[in-house]
GUTI-396396 format. One record per residue: residue in one letter; x, y, z of N, C-alpha, C, O, CB in turn. Coordinates in steps of 0.05 Angstrom, whole numbers, padded with zeros to 5 digits, always signed. Atoms other than C-alpha are relative to their C-alpha. Last residue first. Glycine has a CB too. Example, Ala and Ser with C-alpha at 12.3 -4.5 7.8 and 13.67 -1.06 7.14 Angstrom:
! residues 2
S-00016-00024-00001+00273-00021+00143-00015+00022+00014-00005+00044+00018+00009+00009-00029 A+00018-00024+00000+00246-00090+00156+00018+00024+00000+00039+00024+00013-00020+00001+00025 
This chain:
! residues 265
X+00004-00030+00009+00155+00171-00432+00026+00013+00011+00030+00037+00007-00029+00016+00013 X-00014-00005+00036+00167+00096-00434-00003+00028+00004+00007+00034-00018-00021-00015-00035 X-00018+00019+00011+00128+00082-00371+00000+00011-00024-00018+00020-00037-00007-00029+00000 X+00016+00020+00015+00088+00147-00353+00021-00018-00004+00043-00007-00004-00014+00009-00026 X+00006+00019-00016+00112+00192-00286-00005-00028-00021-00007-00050-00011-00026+00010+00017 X-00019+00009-00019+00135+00245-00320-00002-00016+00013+00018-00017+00027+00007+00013+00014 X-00018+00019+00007+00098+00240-00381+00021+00003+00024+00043-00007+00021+00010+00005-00030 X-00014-00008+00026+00051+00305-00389+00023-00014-00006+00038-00007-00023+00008+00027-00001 X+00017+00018+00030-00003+00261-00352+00018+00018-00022+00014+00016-00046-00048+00008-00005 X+00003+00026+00014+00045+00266-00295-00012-00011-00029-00007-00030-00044-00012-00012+00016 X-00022+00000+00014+00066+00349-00297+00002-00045+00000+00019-00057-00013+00030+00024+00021 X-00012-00010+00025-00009+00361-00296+00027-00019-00007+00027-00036-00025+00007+00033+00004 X+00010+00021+00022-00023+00311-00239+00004+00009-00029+00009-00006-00048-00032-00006+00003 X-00015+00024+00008+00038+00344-00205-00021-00013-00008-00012-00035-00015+00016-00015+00019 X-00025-00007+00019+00006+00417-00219+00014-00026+00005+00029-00028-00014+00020+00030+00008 X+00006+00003+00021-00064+00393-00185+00031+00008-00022+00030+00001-00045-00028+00016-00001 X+00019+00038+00009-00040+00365-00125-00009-00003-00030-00010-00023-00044-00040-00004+00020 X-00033+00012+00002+00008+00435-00113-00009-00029-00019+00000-00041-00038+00018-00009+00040 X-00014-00007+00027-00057+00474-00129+00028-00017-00002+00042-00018-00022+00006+00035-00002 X+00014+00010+00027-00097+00433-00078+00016+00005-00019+00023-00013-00033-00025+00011-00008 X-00010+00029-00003-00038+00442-00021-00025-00012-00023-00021-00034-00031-00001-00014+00039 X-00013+00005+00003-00041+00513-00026+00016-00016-00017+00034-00014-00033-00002+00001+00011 X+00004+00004+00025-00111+00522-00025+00023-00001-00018+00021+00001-00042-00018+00017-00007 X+00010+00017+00020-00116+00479+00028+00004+00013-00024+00003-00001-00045-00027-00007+00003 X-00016-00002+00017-00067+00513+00076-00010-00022-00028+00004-00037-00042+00027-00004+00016 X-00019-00029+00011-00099+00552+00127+00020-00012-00023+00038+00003-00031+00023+00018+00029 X+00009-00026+00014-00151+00500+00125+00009+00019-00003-00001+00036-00018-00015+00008+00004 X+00007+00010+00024-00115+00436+00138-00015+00023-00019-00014+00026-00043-00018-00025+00004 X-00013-00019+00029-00070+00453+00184-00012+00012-00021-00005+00031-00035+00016-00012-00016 X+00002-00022-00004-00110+00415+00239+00015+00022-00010+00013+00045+00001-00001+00000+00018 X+00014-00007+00007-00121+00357+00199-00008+00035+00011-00025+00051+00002-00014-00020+00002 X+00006+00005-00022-00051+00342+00197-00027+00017+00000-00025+00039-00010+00023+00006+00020 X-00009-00016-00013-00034+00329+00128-00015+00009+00023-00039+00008+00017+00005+00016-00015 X+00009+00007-00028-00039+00273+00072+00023+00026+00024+00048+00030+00024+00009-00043+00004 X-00022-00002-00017-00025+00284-00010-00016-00002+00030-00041-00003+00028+00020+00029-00005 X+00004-00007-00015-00047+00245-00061+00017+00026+00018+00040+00032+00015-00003-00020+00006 X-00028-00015-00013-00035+00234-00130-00019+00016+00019-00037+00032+00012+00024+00022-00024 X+00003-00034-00013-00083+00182-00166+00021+00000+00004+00039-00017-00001-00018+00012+00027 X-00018+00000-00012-00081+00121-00219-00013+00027+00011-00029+00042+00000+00026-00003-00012 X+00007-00021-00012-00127+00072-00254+00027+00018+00020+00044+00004+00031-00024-00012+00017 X-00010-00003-00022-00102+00006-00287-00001+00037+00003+00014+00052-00011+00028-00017+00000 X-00001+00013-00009-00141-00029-00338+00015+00007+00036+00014-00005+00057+00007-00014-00019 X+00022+00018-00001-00165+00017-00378-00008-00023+00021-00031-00031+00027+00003-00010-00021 X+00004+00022+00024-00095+00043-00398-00032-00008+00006-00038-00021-00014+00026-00031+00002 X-00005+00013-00007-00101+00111-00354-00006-00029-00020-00027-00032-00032-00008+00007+00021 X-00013+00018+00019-00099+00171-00382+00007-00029+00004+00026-00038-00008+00021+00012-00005 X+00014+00017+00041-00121+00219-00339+00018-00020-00006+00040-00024+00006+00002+00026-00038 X-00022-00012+00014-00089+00227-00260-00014-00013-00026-00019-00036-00032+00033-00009+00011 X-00013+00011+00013-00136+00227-00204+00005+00010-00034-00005+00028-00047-00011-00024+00005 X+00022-00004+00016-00143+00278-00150+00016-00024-00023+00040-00028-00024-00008+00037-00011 X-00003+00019+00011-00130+00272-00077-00013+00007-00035-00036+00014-00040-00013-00022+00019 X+00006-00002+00025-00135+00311-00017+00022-00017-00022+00046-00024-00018-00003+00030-00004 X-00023+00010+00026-00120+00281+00051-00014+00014-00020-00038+00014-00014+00005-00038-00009 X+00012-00003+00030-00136+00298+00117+00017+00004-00021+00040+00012-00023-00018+00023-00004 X-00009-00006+00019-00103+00270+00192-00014+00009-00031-00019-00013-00041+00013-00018+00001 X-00016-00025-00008-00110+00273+00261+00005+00007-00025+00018+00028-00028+00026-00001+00019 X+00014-00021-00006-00186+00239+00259+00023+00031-00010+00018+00054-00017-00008-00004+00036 X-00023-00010-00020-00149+00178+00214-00015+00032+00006-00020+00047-00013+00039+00001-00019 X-00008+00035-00017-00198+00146+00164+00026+00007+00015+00047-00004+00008+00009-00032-00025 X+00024+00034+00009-00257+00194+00154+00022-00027+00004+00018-00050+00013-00016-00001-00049 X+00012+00018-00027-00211+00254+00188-00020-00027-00003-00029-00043+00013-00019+00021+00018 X-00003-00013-00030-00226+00303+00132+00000-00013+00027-00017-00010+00044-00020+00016+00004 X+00011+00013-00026-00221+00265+00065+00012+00015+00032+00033+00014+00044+00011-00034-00003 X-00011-00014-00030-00223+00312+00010-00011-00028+00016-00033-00038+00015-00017+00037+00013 X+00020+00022-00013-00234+00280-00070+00019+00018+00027+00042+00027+00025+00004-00045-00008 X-00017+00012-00010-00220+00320-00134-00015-00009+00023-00040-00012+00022+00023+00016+00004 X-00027+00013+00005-00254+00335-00193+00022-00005+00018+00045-00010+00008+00011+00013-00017 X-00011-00012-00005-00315+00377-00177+00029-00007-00014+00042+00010-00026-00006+00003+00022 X+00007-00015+00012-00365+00332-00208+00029+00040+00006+00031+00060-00008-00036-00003+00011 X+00004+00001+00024-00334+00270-00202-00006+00033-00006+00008+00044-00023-00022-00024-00008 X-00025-00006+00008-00320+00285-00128-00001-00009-00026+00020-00021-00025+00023-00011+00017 X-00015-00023-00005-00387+00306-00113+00028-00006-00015+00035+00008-00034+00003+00007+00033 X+00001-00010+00023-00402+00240-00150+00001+00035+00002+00002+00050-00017-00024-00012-00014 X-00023+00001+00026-00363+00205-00103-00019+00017-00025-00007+00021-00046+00010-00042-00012 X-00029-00009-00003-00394+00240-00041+00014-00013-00026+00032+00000-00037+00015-00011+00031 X+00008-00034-00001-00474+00215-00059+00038+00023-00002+00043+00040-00019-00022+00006+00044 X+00001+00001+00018-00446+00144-00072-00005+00035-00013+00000+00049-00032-00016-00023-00003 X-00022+00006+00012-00415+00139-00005-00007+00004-00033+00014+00006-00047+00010-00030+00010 X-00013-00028-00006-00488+00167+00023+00035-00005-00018+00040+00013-00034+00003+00005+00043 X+00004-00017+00021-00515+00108-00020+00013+00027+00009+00023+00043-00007-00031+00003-00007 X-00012+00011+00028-00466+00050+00001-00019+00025-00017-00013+00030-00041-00007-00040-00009 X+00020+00010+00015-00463+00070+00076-00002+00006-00033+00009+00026-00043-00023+00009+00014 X+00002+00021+00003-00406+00079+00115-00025-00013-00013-00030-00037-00010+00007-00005+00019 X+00024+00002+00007-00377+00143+00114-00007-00029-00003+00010-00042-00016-00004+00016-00022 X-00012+00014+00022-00318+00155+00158-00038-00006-00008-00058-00005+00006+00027-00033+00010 X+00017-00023+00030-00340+00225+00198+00007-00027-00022+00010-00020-00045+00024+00044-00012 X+00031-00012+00001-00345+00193+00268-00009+00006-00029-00031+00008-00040-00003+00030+00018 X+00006-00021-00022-00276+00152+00262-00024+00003+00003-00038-00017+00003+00009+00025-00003 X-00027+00001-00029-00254+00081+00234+00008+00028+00010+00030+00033+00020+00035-00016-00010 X+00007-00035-00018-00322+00054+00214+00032+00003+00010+00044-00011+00027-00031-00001+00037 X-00004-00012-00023-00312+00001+00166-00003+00022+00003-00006+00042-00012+00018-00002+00007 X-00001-00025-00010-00339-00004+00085-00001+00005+00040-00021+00016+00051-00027+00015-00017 X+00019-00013-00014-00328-00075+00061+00001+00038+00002+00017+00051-00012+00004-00014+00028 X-00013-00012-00021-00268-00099+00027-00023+00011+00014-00012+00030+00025+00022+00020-00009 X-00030+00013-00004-00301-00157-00027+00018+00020+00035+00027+00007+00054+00023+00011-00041 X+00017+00031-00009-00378-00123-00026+00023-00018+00014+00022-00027+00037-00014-00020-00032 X+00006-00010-00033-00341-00047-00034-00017-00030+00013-00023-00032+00036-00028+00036+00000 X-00017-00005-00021-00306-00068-00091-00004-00002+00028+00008-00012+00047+00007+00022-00003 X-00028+00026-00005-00354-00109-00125+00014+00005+00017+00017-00010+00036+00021-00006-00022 X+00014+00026-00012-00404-00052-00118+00011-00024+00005+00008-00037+00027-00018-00008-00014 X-00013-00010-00031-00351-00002-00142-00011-00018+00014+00004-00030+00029-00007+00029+00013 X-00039+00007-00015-00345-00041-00204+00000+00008+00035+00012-00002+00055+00032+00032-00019 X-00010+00029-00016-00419-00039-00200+00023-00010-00005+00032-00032+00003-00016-00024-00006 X+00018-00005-00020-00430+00040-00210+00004-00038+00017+00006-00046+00040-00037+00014-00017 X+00042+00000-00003-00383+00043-00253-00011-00007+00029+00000-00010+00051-00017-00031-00023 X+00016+00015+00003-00305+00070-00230-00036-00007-00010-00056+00006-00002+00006-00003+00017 X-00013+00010+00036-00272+00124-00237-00011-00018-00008-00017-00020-00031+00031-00010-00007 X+00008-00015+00011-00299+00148-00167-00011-00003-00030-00031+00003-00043+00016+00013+00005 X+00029+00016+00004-00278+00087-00138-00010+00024-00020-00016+00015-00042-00023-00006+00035 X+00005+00023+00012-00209+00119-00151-00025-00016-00003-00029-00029-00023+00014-00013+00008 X-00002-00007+00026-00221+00188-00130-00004-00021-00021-00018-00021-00042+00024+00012-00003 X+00029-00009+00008-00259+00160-00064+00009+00007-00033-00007+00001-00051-00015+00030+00020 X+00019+00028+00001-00189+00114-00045-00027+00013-00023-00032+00003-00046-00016-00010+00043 X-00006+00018+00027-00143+00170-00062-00020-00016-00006-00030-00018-00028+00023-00019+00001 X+00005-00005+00014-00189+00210-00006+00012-00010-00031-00002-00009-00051-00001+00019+00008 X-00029-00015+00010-00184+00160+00034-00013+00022-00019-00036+00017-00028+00026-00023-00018 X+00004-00017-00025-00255+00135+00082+00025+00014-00009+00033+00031+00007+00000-00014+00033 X+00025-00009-00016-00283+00086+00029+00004+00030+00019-00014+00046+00023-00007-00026+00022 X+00010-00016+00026-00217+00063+00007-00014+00014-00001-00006+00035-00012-00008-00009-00017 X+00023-00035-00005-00194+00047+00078-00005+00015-00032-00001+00039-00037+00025+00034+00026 X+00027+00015-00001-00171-00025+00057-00019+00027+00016-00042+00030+00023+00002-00035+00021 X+00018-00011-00002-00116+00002+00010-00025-00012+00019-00043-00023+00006-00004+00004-00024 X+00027+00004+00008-00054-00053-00002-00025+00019+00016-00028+00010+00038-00004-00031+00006 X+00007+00023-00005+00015-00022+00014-00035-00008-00012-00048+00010-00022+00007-00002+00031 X+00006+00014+00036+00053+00035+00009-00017-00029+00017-00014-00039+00040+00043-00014-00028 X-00022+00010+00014+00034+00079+00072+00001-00022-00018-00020-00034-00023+00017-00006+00016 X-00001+00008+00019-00015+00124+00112+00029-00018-00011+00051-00012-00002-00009+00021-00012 X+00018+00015+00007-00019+00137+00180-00002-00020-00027-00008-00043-00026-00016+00015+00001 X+00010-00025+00014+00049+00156+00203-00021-00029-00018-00017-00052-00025+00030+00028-00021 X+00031-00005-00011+00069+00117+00269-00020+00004-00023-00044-00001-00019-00001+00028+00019 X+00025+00018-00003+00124+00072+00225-00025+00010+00020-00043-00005+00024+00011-00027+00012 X+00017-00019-00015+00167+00134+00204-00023-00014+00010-00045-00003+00012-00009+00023-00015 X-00002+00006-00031+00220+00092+00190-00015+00019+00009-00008+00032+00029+00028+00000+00014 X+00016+00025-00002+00189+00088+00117+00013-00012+00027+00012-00036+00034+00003-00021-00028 X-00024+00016-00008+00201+00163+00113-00006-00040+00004-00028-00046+00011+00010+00017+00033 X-00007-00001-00037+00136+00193+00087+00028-00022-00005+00033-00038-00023-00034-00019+00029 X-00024-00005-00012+00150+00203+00008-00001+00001+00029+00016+00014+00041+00011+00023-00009 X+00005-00021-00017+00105+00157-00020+00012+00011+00011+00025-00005+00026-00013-00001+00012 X-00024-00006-00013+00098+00093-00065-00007+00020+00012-00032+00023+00012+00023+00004-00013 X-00016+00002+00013+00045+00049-00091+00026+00006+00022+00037-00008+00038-00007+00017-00024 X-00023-00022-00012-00011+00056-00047+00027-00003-00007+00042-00006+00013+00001+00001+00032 X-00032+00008-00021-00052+00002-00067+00012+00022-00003+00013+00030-00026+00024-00027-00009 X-00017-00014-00006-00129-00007-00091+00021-00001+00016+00022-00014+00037-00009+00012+00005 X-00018-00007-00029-00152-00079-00113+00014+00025-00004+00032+00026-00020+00024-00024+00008 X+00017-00006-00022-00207-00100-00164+00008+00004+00023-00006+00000+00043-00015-00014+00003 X+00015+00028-00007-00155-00123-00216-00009+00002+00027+00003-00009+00045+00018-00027-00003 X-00010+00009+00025-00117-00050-00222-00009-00025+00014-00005-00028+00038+00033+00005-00012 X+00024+00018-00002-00133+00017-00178+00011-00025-00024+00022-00017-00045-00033+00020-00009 X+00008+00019+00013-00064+00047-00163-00027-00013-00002-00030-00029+00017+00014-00012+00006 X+00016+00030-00004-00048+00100-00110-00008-00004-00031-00013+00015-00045-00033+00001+00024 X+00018+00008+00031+00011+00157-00123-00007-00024+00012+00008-00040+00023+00018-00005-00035 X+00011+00036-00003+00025+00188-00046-00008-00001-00033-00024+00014-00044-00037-00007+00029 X+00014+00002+00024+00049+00256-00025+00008-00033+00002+00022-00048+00015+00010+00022-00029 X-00007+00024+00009+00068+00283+00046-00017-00014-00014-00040-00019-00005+00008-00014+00017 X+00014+00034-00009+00060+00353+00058+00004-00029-00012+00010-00029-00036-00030+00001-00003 X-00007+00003-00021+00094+00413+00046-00013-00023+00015-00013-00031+00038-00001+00023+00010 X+00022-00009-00019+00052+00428-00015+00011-00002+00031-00005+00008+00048-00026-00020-00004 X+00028-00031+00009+00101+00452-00065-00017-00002+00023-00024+00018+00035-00027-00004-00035 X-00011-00028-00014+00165+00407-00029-00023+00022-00012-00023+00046-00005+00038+00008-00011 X-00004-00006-00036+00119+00347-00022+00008+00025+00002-00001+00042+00017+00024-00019+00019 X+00023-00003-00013+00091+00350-00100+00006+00005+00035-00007+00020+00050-00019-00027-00008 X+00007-00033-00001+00166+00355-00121-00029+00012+00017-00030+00032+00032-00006+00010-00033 X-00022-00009-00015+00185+00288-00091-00005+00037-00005-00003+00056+00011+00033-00016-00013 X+00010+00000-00025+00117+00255-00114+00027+00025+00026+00025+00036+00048-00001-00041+00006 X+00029-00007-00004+00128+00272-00183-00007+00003+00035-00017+00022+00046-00020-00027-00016 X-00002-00023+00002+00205+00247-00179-00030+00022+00005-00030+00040+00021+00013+00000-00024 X-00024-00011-00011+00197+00190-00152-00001+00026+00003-00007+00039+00023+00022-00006-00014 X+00017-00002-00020+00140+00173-00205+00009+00008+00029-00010+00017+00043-00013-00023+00000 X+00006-00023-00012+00189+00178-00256-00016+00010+00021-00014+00033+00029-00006+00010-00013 X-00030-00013-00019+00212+00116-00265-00005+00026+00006+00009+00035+00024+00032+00000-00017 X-00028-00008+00012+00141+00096-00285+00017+00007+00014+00013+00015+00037+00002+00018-00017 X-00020-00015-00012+00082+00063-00236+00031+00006-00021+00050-00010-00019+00007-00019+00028 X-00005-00030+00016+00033+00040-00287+00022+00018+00015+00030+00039+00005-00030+00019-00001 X+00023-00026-00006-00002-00013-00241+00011+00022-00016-00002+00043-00015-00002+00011+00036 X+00024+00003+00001+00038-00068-00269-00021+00013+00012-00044+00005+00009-00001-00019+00004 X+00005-00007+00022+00104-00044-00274-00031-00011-00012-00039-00009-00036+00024-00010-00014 X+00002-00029+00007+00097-00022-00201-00014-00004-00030-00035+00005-00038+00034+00018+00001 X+00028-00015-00003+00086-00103-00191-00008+00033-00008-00030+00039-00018-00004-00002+00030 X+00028+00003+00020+00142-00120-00231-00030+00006+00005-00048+00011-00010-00004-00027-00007 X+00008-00014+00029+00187-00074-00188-00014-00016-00015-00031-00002-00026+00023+00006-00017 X+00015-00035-00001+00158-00094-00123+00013+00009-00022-00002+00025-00033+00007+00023+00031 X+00035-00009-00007+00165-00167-00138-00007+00020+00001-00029+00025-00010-00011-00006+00022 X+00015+00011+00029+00239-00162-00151-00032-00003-00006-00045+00009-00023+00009-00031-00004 X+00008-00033+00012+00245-00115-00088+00002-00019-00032-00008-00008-00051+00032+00036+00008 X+00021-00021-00007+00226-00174-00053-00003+00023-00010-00022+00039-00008+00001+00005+00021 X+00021+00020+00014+00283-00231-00085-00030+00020+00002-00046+00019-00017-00002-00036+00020 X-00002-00014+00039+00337-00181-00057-00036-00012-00009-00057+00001-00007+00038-00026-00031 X-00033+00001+00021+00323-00205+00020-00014+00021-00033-00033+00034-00042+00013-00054-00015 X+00016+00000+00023+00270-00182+00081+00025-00003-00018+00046+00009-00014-00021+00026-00006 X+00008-00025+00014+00301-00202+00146-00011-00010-00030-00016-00032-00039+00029+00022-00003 X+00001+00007+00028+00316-00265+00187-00012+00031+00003-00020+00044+00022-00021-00031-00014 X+00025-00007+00019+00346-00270+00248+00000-00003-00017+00017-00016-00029-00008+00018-00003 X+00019+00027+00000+00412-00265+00280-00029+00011-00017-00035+00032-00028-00008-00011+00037 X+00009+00011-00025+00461-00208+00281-00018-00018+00012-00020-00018+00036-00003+00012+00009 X-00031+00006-00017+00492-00211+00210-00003-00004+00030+00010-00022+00041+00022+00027-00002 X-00006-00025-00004+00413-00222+00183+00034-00007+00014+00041-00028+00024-00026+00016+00021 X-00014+00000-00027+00402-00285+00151+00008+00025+00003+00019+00036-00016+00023-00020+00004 X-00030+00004+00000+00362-00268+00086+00000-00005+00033-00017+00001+00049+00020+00028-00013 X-00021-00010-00037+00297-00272+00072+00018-00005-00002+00025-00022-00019-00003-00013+00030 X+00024-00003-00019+00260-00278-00006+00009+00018+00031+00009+00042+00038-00011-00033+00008 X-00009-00026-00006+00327-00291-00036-00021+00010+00007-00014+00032+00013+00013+00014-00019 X+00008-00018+00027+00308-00358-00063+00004+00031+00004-00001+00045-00016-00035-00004-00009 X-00015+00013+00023+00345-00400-00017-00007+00017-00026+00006+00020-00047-00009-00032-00004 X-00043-00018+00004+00330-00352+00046+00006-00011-00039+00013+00003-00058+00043-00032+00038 X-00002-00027+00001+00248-00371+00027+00022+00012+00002+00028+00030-00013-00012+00009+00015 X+00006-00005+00031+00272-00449+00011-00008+00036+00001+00005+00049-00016-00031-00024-00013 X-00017+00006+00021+00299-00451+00075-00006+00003-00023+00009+00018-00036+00007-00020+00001 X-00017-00021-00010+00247-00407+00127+00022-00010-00027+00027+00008-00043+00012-00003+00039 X+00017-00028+00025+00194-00456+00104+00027+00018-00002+00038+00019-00025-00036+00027+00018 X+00012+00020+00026+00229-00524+00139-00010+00017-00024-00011+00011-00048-00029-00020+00011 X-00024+00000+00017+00259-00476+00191-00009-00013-00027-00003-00002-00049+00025-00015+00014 X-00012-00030+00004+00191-00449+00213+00028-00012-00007+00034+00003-00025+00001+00025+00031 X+00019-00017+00028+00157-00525+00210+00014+00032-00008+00015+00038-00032-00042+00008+00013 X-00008+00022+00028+00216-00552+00255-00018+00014-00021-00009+00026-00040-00010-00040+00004 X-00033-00006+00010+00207-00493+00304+00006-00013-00024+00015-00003-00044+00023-00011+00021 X-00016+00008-00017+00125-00516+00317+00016+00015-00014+00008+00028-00033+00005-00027+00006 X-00005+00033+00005+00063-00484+00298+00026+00008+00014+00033+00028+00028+00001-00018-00037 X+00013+00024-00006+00025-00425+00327+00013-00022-00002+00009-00040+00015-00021-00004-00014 X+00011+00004+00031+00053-00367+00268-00023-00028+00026-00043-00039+00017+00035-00018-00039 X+00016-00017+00016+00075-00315+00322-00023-00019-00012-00047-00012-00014+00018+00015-00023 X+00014-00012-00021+00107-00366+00365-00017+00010-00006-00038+00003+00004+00011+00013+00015 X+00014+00027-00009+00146-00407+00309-00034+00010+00021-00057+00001+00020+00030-00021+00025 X+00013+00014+00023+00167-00341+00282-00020-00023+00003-00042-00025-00007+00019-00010-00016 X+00030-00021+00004+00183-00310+00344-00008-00006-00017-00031+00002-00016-00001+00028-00003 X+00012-00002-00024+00237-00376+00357-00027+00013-00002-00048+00000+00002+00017+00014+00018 X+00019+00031+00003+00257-00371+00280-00026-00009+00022-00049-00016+00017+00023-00025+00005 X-00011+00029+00003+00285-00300+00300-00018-00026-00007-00040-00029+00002+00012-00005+00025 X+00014+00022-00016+00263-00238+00268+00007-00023+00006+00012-00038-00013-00019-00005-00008 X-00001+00029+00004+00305-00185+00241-00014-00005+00025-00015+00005+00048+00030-00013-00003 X-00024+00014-00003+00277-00111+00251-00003-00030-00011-00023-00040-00020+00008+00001+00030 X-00018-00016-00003+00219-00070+00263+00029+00002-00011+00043+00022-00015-00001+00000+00019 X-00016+00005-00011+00175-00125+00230+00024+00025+00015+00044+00023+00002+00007-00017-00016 X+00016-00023-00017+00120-00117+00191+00018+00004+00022+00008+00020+00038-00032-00009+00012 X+00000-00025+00014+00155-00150+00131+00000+00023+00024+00012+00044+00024-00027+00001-00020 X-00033-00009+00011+00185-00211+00173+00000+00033-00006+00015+00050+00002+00010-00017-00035 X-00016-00003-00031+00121-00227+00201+00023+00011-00002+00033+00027+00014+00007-00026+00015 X+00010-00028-00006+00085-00217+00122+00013+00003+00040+00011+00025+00052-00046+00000-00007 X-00004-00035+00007+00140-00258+00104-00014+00015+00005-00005+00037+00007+00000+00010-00024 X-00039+00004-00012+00135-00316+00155-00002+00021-00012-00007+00041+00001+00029-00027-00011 X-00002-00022-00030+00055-00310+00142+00029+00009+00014+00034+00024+00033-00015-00017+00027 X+00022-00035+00012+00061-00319+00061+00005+00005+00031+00020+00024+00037-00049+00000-00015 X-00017-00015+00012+00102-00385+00083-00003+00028+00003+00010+00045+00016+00000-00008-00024 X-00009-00005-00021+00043-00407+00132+00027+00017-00010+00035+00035+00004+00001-00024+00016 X+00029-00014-00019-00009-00404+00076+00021+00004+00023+00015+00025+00035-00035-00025+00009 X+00000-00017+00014+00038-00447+00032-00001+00030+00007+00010+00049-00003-00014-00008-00012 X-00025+00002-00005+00046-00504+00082+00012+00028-00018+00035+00036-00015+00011-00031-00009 X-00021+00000-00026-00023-00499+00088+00026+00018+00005+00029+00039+00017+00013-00027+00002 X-00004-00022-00002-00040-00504+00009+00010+00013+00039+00030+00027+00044-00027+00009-00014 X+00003-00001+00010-00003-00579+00015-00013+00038+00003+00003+00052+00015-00007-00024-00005 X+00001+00012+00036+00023-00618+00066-00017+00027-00013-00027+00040+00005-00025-00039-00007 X+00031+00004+00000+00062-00586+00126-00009+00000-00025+00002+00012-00044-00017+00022+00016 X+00017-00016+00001+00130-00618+00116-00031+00009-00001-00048-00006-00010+00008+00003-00009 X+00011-00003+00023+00153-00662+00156-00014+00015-00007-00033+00023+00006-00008-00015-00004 X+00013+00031-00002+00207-00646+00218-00007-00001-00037+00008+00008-00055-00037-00003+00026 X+00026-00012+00000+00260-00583+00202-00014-00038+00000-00004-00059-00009-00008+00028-00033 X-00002+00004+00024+00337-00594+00234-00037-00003-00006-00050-00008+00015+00022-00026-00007 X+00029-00005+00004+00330-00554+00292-00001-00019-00027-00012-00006-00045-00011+00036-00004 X+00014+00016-00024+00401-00579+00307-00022+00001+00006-00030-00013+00025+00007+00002+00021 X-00003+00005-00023+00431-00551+00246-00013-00022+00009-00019-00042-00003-00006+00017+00013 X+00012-00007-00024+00404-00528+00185+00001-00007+00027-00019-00004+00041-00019-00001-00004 X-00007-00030+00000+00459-00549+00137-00021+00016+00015-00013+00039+00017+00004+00011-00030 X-00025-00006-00013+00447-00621+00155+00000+00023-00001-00006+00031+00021+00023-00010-00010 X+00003-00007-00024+00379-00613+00130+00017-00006+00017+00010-00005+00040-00019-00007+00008 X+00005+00029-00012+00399-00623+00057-00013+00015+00034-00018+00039+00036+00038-00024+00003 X-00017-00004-00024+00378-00554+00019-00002-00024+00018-00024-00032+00025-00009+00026+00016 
């Protein structure tokens, strides 16, 4: 792209080397988190550097379909992003059916369902049926760093050896982010093998007070990539309608490991 076709900001030199890389990644994650389009201006502002450096990145990210120009100014999220999020799905095991799994699991338990991913020492929150303009609501797709305090999170360490989880928990730590989140590495070890031995995982308020989650994970997993089915509900519900909202949790891990959710199945 010449720098005629960017105007009167036309961009200075570029910043050299990982940097210039490092500030890209922050344009989209500003973009992502974003209510809305973002202008260059809040870009520049957000990121520290100058205007010239935010158009200079901003072009090759529109050029590849990354961001787009929005019709009323700004930049938004483009095509080029849901290319990434389908090869990533197809790399945690997310099938075309997983949609569906999660869409029945809401209307059995009346609560809002979640398939998480364990896969190269990082949990993620795949997909989920909260609204994704529902930006108060605690949970949502994205990278896991309350593993420790979810109940997806505990099913998945769960699955784990004893120093996988050790890796895990060394790399993301274990925060405090109420009274009841657990934060120490043998009491945390004491609760996952409750949930080994029982087979599913409750978090009561350990990483949101208003909210509890049950969670159980789903057999069959290649080896390499681990999976649950959550669901999340206000914690003061939670006992007139647990045994509800277990049996709903456990009939969509049934109707996944019988291929509704599997690639190719």
């Amino acid at each position: 792209m010449s720098s005629a076709s960017l105007g009167p900001q036309a961009p200075g030199p570029q910043t050299p080397g990982p940097q210039s890389v490092d500030r890209a990644l922050e344009i989209l994650d500003a973009v992502a988190e974003a209510g809305g389009p973002v202008g260059a201006k809040v870009l520049a502002r957000r990121l520290g550097c100058s205007l010239s450096t935010v158009y200079h990145l901003l072009g090759p990210l529109t050029a590849r379909g990354y961001l787009v120009r929005a019709e009323g100014g700004g930049y938004a999220p483009g095509p080029g992003v849901a290319v990434l999020h389908r090869a990533f799905r197809r790399r945690v095991g997310a099938g075309p059916g997983v949609g569906g799994v999660l869409a029945r699991l809401r209307r059995e338990s009346g609560a809002e369902a979640y398939f998480s991913a364990y896969r190269d020492g990082r949990i993620t929150v795949v997909d989920s049926t909260a609204p994704v303009t529902d930006t108060a609501h605690p949970f949502v797709p994205g990278p896991e760093v309350r593993a420790h305090a979810t109940a997806h999170g505990k099913v998945l360490l769960a699955g784990l050896s004893r120093g996988g989880r050790r890796r895990f928990l060394a790399e993301h730590g274990m925060a405090r982010f109420t009274d009841r989140t657990i934060t120490g590495a043998e009491p945390l070890e004491a609760e996952l093998a409750r949930v080994r031995g029982r087979g599913f995982a409750v978090s009561v308020g350990e990483a949101d007070p208003a909210y509890t989650c049950v969670a159980m994970a789903v057999p069959g997993g290649d080896g390499e990539a681990r999976h649950a089915l959550s669901v999340s509900l206000p914690t003061a519900e939670f006992r007139h309608r647990y045994g509800r909202v277990r049996a709903a949790v456990a009939g969509a891990v049934a109707a996944f490991h019988d291929g509704a959710g599997i690639p190719g199945a």
